[in-house]
SEKOLMAR-938289 format. One record per residue (C-alpha): x, y, z; residue number from 1. Coordinates in nm, 2 decimals. Layout:
residues N
+--------+--------+--------+--------+
:      x :      y :      z : padren :
+--------+--------+--------+--------+
:      X :      Y :      Z :    NUM :
...
+--------+--------+--------+--------+
END
This chain:
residues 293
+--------+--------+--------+--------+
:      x :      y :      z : padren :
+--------+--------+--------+--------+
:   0.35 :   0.96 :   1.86 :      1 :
:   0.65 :   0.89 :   1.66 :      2 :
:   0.83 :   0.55 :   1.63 :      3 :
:   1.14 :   0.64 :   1.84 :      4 :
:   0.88 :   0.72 :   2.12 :      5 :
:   0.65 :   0.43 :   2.05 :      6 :
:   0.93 :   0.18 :   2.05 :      7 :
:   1.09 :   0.37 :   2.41 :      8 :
:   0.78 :   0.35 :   2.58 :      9 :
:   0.66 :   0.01 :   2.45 :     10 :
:   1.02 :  -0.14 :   2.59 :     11 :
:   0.94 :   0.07 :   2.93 :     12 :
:   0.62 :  -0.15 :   2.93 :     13 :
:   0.79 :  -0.46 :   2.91 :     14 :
:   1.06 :  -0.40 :   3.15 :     15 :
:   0.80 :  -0.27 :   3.39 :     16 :
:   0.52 :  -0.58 :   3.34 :     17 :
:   0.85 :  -0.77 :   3.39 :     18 :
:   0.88 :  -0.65 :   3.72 :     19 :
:   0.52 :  -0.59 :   3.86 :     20 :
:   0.56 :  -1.02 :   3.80 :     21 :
:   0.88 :  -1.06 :   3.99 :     22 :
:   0.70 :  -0.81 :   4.32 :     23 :
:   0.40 :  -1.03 :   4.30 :     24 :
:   0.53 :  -1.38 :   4.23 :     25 :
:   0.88 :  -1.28 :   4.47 :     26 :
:   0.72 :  -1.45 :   4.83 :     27 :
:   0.77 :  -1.80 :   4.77 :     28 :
:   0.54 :  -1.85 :   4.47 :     29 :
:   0.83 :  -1.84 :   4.23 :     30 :
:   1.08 :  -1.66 :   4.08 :     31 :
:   1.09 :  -1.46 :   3.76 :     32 :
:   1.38 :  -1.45 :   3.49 :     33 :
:   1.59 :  -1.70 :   3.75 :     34 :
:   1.94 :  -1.86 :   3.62 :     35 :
:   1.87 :  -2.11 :   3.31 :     36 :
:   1.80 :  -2.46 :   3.50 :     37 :
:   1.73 :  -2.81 :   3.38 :     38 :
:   1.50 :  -2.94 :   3.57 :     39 :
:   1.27 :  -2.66 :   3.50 :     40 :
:   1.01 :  -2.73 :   3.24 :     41 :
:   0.90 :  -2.44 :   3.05 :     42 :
:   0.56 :  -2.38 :   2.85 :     43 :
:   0.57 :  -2.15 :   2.56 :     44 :
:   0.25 :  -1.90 :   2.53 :     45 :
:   0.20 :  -1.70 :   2.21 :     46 :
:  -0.04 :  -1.39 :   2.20 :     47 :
:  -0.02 :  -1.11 :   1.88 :     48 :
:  -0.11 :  -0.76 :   1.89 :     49 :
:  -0.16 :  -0.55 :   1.60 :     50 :
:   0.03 :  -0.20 :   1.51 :     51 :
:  -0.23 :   0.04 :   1.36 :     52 :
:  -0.22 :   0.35 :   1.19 :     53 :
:  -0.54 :   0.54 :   1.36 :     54 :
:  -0.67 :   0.78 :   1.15 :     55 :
:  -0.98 :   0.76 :   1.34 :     56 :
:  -0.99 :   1.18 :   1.36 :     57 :
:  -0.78 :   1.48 :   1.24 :     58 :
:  -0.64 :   1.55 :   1.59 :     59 :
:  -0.60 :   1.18 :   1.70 :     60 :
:  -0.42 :   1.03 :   1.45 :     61 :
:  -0.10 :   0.79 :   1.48 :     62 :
:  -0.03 :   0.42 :   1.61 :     63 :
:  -0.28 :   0.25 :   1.84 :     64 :
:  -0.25 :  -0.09 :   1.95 :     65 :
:  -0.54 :  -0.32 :   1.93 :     66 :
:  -0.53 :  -0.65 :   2.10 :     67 :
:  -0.75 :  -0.85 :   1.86 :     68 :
:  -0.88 :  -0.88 :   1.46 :     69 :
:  -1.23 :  -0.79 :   1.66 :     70 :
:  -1.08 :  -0.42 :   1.78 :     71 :
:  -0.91 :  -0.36 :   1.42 :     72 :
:  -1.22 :  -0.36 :   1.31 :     73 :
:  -1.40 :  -0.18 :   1.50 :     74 :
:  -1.19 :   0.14 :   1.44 :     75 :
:  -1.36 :   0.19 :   1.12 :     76 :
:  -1.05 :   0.26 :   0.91 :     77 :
:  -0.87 :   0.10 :   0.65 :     78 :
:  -0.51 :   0.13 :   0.83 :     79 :
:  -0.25 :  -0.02 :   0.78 :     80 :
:  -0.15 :  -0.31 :   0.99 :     81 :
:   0.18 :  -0.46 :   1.14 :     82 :
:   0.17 :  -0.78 :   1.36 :     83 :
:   0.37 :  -0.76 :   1.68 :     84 :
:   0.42 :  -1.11 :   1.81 :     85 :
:   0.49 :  -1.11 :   2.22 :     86 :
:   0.59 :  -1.43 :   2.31 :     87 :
:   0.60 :  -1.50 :   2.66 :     88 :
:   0.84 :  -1.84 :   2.81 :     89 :
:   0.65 :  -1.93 :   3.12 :     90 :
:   0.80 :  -2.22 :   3.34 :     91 :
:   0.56 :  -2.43 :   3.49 :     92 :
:   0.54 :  -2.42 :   3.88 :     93 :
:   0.50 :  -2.72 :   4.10 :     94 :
:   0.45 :  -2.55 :   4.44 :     95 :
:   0.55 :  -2.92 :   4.67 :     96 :
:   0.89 :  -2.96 :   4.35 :     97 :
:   0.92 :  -2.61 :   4.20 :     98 :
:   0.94 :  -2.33 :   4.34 :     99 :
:   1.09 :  -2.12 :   4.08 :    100 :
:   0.98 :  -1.96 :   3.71 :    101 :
:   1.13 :  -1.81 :   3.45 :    102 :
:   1.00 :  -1.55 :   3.22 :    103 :
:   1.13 :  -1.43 :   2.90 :    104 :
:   1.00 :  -1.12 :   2.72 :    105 :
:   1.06 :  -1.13 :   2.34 :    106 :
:   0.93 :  -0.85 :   2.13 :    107 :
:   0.94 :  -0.82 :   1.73 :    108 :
:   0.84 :  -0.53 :   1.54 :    109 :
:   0.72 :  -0.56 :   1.22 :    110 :
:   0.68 :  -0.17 :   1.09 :    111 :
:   0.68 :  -0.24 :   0.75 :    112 :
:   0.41 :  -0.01 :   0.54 :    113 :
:   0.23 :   0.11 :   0.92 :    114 :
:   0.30 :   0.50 :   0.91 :    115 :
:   0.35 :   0.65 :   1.24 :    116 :
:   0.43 :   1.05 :   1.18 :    117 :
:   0.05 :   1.12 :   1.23 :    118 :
:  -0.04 :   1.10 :   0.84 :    119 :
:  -0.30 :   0.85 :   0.72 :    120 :
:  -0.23 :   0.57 :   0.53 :    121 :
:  -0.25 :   0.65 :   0.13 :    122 :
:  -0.56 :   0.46 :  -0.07 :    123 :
:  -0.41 :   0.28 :  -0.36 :    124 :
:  -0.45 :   0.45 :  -0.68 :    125 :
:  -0.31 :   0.48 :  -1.03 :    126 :
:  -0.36 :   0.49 :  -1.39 :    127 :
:  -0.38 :   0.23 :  -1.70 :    128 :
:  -0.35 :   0.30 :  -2.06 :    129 :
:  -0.34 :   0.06 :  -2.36 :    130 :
:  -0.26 :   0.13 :  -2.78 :    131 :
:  -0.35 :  -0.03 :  -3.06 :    132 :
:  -0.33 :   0.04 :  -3.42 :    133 :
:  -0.64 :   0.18 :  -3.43 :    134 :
:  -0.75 :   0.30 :  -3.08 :    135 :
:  -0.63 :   0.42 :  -2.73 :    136 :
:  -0.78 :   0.40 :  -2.37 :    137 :
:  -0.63 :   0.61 :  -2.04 :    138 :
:  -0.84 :   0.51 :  -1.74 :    139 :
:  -0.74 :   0.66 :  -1.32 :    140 :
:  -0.77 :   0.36 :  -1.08 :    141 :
:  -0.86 :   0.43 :  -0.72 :    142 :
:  -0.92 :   0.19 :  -0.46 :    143 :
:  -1.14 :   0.25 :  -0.16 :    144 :
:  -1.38 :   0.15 :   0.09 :    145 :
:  -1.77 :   0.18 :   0.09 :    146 :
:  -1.84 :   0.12 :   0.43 :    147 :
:  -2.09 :  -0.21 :   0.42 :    148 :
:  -2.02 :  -0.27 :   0.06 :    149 :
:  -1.68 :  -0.30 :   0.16 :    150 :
:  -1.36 :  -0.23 :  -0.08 :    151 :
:  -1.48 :  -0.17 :  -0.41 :    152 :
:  -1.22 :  -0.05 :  -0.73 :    153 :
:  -1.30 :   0.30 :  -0.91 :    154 :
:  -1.20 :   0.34 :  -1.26 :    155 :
:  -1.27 :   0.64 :  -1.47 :    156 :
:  -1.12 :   0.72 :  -1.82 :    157 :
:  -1.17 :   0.78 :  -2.19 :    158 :
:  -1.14 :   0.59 :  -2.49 :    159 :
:  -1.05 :   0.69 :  -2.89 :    160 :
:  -1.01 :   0.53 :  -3.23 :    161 :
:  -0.94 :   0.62 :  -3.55 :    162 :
:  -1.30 :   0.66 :  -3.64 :    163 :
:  -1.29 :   0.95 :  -3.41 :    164 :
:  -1.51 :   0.76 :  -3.18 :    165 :
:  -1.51 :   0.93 :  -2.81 :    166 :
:  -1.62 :   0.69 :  -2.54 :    167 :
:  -1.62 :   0.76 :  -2.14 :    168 :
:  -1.63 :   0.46 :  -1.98 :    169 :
:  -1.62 :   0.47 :  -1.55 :    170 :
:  -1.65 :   0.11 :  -1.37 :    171 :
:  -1.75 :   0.04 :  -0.99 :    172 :
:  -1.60 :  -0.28 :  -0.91 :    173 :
:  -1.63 :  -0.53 :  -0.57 :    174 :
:  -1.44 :  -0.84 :  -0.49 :    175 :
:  -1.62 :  -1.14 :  -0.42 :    176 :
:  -1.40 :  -1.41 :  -0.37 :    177 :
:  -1.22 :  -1.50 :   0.00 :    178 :
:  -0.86 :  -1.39 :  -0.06 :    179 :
:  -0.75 :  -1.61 :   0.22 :    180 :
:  -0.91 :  -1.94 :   0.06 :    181 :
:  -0.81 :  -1.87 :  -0.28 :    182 :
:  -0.50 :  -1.66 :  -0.33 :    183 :
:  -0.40 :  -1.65 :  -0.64 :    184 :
:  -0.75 :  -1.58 :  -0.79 :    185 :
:  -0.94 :  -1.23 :  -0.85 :    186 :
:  -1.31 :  -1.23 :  -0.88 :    187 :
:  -1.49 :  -0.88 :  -0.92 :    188 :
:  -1.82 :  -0.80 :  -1.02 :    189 :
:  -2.03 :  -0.44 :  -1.03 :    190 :
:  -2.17 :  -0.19 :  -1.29 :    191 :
:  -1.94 :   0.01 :  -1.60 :    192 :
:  -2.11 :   0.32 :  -1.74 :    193 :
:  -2.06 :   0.41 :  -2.09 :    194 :
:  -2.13 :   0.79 :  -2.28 :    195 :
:  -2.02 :   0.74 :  -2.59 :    196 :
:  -2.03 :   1.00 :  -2.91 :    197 :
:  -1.98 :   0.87 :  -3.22 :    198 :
:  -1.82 :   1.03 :  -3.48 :    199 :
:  -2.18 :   1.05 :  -3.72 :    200 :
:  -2.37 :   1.30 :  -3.66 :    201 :
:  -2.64 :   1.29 :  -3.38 :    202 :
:  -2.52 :   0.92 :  -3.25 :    203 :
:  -2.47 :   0.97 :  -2.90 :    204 :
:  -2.51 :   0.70 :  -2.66 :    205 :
:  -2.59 :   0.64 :  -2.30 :    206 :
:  -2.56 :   0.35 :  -2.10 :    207 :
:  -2.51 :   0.10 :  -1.78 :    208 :
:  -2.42 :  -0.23 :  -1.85 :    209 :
:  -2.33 :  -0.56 :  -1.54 :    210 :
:  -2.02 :  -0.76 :  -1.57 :    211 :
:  -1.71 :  -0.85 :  -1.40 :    212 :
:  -1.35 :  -0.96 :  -1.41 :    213 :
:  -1.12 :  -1.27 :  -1.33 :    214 :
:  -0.79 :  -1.29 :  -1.27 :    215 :
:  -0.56 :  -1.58 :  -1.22 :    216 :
:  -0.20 :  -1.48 :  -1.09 :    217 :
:   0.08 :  -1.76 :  -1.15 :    218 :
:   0.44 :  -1.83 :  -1.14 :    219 :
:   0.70 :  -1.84 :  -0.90 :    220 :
:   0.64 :  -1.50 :  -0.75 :    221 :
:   0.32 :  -1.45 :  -0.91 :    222 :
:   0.47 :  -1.22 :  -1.14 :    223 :
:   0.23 :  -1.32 :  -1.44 :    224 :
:  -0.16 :  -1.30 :  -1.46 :    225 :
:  -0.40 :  -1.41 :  -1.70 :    226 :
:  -0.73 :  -1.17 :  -1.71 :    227 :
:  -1.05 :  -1.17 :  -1.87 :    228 :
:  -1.34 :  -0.91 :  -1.84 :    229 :
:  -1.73 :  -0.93 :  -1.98 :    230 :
:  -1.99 :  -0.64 :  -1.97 :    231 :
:  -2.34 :  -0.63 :  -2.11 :    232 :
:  -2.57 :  -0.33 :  -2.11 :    233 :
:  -2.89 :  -0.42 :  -2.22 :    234 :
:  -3.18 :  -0.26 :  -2.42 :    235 :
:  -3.36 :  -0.10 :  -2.12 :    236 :
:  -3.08 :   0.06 :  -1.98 :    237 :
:  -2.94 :   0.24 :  -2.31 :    238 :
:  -3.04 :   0.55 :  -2.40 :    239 :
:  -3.01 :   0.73 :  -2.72 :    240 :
:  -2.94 :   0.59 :  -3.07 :    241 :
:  -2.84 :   0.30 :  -2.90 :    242 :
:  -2.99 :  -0.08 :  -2.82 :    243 :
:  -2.71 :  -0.24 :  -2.63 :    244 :
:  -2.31 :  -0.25 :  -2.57 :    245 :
:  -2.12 :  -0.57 :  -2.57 :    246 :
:  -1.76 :  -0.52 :  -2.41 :    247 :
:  -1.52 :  -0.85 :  -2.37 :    248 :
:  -1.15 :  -0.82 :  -2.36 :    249 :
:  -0.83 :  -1.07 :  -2.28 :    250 :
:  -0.51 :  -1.00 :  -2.17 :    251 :
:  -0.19 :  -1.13 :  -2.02 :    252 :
:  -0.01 :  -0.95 :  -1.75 :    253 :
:   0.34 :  -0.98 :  -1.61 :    254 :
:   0.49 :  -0.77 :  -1.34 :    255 :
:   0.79 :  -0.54 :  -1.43 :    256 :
:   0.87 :  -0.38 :  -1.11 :    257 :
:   0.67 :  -0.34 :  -0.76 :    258 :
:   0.45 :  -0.07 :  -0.91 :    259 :
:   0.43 :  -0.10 :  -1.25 :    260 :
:   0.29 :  -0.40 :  -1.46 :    261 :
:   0.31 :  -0.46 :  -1.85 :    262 :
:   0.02 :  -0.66 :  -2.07 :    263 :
:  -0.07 :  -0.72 :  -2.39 :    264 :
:  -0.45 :  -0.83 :  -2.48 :    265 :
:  -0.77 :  -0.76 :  -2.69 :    266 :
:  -1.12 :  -0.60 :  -2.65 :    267 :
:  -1.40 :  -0.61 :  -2.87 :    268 :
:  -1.58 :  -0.35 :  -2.78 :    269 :
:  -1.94 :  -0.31 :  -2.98 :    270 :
:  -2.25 :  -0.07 :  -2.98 :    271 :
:  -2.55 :  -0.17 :  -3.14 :    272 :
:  -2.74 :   0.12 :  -3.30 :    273 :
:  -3.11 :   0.19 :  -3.36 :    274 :
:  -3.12 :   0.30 :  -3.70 :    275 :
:  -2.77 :   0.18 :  -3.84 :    276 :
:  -2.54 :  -0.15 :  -3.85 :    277 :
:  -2.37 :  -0.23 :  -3.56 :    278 :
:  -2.04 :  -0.01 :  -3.46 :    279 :
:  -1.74 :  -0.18 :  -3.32 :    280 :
:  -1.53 :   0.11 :  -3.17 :    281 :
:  -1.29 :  -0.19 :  -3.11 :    282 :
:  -1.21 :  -0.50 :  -3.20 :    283 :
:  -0.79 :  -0.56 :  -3.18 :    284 :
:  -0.46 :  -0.62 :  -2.97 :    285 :
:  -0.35 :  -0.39 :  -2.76 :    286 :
:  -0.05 :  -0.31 :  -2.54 :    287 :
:  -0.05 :  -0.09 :  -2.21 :    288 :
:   0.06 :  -0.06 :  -1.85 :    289 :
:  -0.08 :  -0.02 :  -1.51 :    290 :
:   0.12 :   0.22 :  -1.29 :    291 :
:   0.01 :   0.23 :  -0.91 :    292 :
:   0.11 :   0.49 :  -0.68 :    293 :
+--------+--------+--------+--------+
END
């Protein structure tokens, strides 16, 4: 359905509930949409319904309206949701005083990012990049959803220095803190994967390290952010000529436009090898960007 047909038969409803009212409430019991009155009281009940994109199957796809959070839900899909506010004006009826009611229908659509030409709504996605003097890191960022582990954040890339130092580094990330209860901070914790070969000869590594990231948004429109990010892959879990890979970086953020964010930070970013000194394939400031689409 598109939105000049969803928005003709969605007024067709209201004008028709509108009437079905004034057939049943006509014979005495009241009167629906009367003249404007004084001396009738009026009681205001507010009820949402959502705007959905349904992308629930290949054939059936489009708006659907759900009545409650419950029924969003329960459609299984990460769509996109508009809230619809129907307030009703109901006067109160006093059957020995009143014997009339009014009823006012106001609808509000709210459209904005719900796609209703049959199409499902994009997942987020987009790629980060930083440069330092000695180094460079591209990663692609994809957000998704897991089912029971919920949303979770995908990021694959490489890293390079100077040393000629190739790294492959992919993360699987989950939020754990209640948006709702704390807005302006970021929690995520999961796993990062590292295959690293180093530029001596025979140094390849192998690894899965546990960590996570915070971030902390402020400012008048949120438009800056402060980061930081920890990972740890211990002995067990490192395979090759390596014992363990420490990662820890810092960065500040600030928001250039809606899609497209600037920062400037530092990594340290340190294998520890079996048979020589320890290798940092990073330890400086960096600039970069993080472009979503």
């Amino acid at each position: 359905m598109n939105l000049k047909n969803f928005i003709t038969q969605t007024l067709l409803d209201v004008v028709g509930g509108v009437a079905a009212v004034q057939e049943t409430y006509g014979q005495g019991k009241g009167a629906i949409s009367p003249a404007q009155r004084p001396h009738n009281p009026s009681q205001n009940i507010d009820f949402d319904l959502a705007v959905v994109a349904d992308g629930s199957g290949e054939k059936e796809r489009g708006i659907a309206v759900a009545r409650t959070e419950t029924e969003i839900v329960r459609r299984g899909q990460r769509s996109e949701v508009s809230r619809v506010l129907h307030k009703e004006t109901i006067m109160q009826c006093i059957p020995s005083r009143i014997r009339s009611a009014r009823v006012g229908a106001f609808f509000i659509l709210c459209l904005v990012g719900v796609e209703v030409s049959g199409q499902q709504s994009s997942t987020p996605h987009g790629i980060e990049a930083y440069i330092s003097e000695d180094a460079l890191q591209a990663l692609y960022v994809r957000q998704t959803n897991l089912g029971d582990f919920g949303d979770v954040t995908l990021r694959a890339g490489v890293f390079f220095n100077e040393r000629r130092d190739l790294v492959t580094v992919a993360d699987l990330l989950s939020d754990v803190v209640d948006a709702e209860r704390f807005p302006r901070w970021t929690f995520s914790i999961g796993s990062r994967v590292y295959g690293a070969l180093l530029n001596q000869e025979n140094q390849d590594i192998f690894s899965v390290g546990f960590g996570g990231t915070a971030r902390y948004s402020f400012g008048a429109r949120e438009v800056f952010s402060f980061q930081v990010s920890g990972f740890y892959a211990p002995d067990i879990l490192t395979f090759g000529e390596g014992d363990n890979v420490t990662d820890a970086s810092a960065r500040l953020e600030i928001k250039i436009r809606d899609r497209l964010t600037g920062f400037v930070g530092y990594r340290s970013l340190e294998f520890d090898l079996t048979q020589f000194s320890d290798r940092e394939v990073d330890d400086g400031v960096h600039i970069g960007f993080r472009r979503t689409f």
